[in-house]
VMD Tcl script that draws the C-alpha trace (Angstrom):
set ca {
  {-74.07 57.76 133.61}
  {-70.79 56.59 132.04}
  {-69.10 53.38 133.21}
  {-65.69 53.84 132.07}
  {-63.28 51.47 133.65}
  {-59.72 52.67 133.84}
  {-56.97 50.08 132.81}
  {-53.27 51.52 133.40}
  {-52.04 47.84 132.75}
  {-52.31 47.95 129.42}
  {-50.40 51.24 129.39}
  {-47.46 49.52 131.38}
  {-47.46 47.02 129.03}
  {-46.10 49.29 126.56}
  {-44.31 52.15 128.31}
  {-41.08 50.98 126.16}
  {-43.18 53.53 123.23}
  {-43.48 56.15 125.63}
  {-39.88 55.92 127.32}
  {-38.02 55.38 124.15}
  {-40.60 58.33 122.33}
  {-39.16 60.76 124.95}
  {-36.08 60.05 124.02}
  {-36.39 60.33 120.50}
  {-38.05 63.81 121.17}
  {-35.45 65.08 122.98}
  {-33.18 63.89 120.25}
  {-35.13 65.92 117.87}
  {-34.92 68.74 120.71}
  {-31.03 69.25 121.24}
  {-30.43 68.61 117.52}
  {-33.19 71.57 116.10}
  {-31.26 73.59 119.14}
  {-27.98 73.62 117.91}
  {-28.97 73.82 114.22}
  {-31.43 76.50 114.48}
  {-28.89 78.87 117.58}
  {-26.49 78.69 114.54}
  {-28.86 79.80 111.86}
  {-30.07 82.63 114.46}
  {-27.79 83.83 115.52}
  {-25.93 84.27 111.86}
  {-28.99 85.85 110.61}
  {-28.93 88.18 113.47}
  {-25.40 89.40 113.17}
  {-26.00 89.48 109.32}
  {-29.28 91.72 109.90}
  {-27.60 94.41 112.17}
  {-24.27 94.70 110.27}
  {-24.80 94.33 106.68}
  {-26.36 96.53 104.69}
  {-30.01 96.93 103.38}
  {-30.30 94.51 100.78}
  {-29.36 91.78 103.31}
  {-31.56 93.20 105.79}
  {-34.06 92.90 103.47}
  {-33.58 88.92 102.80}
  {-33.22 88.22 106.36}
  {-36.48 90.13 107.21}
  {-38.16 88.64 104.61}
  {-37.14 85.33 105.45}
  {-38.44 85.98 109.04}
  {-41.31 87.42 108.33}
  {-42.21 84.45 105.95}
  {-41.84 81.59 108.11}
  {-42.97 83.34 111.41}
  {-46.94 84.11 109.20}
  {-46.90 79.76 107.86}
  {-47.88 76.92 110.12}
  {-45.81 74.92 111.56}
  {-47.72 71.68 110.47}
  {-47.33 72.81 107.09}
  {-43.95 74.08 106.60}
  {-43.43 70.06 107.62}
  {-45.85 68.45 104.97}
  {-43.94 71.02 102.24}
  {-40.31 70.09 103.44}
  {-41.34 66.18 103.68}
  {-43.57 65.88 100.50}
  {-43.20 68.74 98.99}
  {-39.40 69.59 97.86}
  {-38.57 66.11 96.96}
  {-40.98 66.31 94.50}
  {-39.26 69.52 93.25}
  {-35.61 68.80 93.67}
  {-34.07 65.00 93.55}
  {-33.24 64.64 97.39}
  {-33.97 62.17 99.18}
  {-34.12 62.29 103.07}
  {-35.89 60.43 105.96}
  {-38.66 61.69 108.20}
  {-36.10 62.72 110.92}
  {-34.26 64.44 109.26}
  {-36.60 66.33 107.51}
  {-38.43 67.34 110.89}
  {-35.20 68.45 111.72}
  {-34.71 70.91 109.34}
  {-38.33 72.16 109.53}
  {-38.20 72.95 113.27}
  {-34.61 74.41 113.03}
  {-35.47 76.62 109.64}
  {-38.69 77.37 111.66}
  {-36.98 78.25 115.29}
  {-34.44 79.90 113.66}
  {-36.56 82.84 112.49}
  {-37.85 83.36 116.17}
  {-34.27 83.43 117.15}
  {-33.16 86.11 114.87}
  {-35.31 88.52 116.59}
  {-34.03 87.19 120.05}
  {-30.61 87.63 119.33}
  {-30.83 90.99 117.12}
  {-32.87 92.43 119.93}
  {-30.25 91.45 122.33}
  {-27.35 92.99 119.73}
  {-28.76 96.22 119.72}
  {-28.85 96.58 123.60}
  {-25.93 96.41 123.42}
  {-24.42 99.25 124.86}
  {-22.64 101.81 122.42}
  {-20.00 102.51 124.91}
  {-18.82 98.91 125.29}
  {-18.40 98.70 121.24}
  {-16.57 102.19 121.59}
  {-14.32 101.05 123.72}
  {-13.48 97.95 122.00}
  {-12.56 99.68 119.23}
  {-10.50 102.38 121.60}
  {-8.25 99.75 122.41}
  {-7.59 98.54 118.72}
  {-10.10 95.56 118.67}
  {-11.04 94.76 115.14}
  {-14.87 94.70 114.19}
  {-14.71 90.69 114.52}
  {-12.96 90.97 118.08}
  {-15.49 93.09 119.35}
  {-18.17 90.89 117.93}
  {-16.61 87.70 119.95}
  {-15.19 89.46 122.62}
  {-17.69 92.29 123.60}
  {-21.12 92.00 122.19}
  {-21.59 88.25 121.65}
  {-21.02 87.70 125.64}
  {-23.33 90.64 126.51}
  {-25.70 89.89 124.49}
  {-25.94 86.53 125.86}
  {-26.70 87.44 128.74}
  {-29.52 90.18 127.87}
  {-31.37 87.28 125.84}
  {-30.97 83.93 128.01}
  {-34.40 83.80 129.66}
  {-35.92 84.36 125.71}
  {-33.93 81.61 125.20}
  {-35.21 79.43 127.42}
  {-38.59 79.93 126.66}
  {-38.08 79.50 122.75}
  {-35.80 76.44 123.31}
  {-39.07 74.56 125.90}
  {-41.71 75.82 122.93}
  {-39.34 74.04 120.71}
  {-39.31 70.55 122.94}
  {-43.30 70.62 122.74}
  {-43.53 71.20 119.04}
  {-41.65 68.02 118.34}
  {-45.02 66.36 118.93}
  {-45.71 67.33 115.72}
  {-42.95 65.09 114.13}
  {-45.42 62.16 115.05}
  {-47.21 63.08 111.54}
  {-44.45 61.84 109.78}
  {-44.38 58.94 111.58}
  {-41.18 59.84 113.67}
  {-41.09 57.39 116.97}
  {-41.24 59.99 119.45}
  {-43.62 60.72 122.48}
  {-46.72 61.49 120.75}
  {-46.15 59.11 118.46}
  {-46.01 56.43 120.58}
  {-48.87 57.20 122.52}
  {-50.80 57.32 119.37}
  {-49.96 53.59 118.80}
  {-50.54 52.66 122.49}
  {-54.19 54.21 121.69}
  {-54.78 52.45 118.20}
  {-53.70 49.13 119.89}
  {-55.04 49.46 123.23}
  {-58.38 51.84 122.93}
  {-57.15 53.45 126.29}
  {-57.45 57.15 125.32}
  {-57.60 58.82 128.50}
  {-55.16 56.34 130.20}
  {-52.95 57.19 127.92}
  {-52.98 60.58 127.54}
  {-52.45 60.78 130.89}
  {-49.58 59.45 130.83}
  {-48.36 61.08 128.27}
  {-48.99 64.93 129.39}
  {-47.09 64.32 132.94}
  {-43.78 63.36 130.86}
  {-43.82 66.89 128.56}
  {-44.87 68.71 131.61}
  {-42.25 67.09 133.64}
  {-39.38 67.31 130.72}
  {-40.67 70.79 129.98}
  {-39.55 71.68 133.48}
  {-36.48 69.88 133.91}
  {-35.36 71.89 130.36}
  {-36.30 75.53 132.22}
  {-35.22 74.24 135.17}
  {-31.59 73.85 134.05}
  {-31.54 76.47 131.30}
  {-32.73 78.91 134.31}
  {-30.00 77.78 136.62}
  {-27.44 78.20 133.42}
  {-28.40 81.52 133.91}
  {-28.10 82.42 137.11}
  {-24.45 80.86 136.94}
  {-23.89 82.95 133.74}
  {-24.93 86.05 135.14}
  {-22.43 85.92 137.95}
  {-19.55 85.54 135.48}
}
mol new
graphics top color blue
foreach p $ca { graphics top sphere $p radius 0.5 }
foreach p [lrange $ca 0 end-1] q [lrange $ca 1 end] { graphics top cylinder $p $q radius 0.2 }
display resetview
């Protein structure tokens, strides 16, 4: 029979790892967001309007980094190209790139799905009323599309929020991170961990949460 005495004292003792660790993570969050939306979203537009050769690099590119692990594509970016090319970079930064290069492929589909839904009329009218291909990019298919792909969104951009756990391999202060060193110091695995998994499931939530009511206010526009 197990005699396992549970200690959450310890755990309070060092919250400060877990409370700044969130924050960290959702550092890492909003800033592989806005990096990798941009890098989608280009890609996208790139894929559906220019021609086959640059289909062919952005589907390659896709198709590359969608079939290779996260966990590696951050040991390659991290030990791997500075060893290639003389840059230098810190941990964060690198795990930035990784998730937004990585996120960014994911997005590409989102987005060129939601550019081909588009309807043909709407483009044909643009153009009716002498809207130039880049007007009716900004104007007409950019907003719809938007609108066809924001609960994708949401879903890619909460995935995103729990794969920054994985930054804690580099050593990156986040929330998994810390925990980690609360359980190396402390020996309180399951305290812990238990502490741990409420704040991604709550954080997970408050993201969809909003994101989902960014929708519905969206929609009614």
């Amino acid at each position: 029979m197990l005699h396992y005495h549970f200690n959450f004292g310890l755990i309070w003792q060092h919250f400060d790892k877990l409370d700044w660790g969130l924050v960290v993570s959702l550092e890492l969050t909003l800033a592989a967001v806005a990096v990798s939306t941009v890098l989608g979203l280009a890609f996208a537009v790139a894929h559906v309007s220019g021609g086959r050769g640059v289909r062919a690099l952005v589907a390659g590119y896709v198709e590359c980094i969608r079939n290779i692990p996260l966990l590696l594509l951050v040991y390659l970016v991290f030990y791997g190209v500075p060893t290639i090319v003389n840059l230098q970079y810190s941990a964060m930064t690198s795990f930035i790139v990784t998730l937004s290069l990585y996120y960014a492929a994911y997005l590409v589909e989102v987005f060129r799905a939601g550019l081909l839904a588009v309807a043909r009329g709407m483009q044909d009218a643009g153009k009716a009323i002498g809207m130039t291909a880049w007007q009716r990019l900004v104007h007409v298919r950019l907003p719809i599309m938007f609108r066809i792909v924001l609960p994708s969104l949401s879903n890619t951009y909460v995935s995103l929020f729990k794969d920054t756990a994985i930054a804690s391999v580099l050593a990156v202060p986040e929330l998994t991170y810390g925990a980690q060193w609360i359980n190396n110091n402390t020996f309180r695995v399951i305290e812990v961990w238990s502490v741990a998994a409420p704040m991604y499931v709550v954080t997970g939530y408050a993201i969809l949460f909003l994101l989902r009511r960014f929708e519905r206010i969206y929609a009614m526009r």
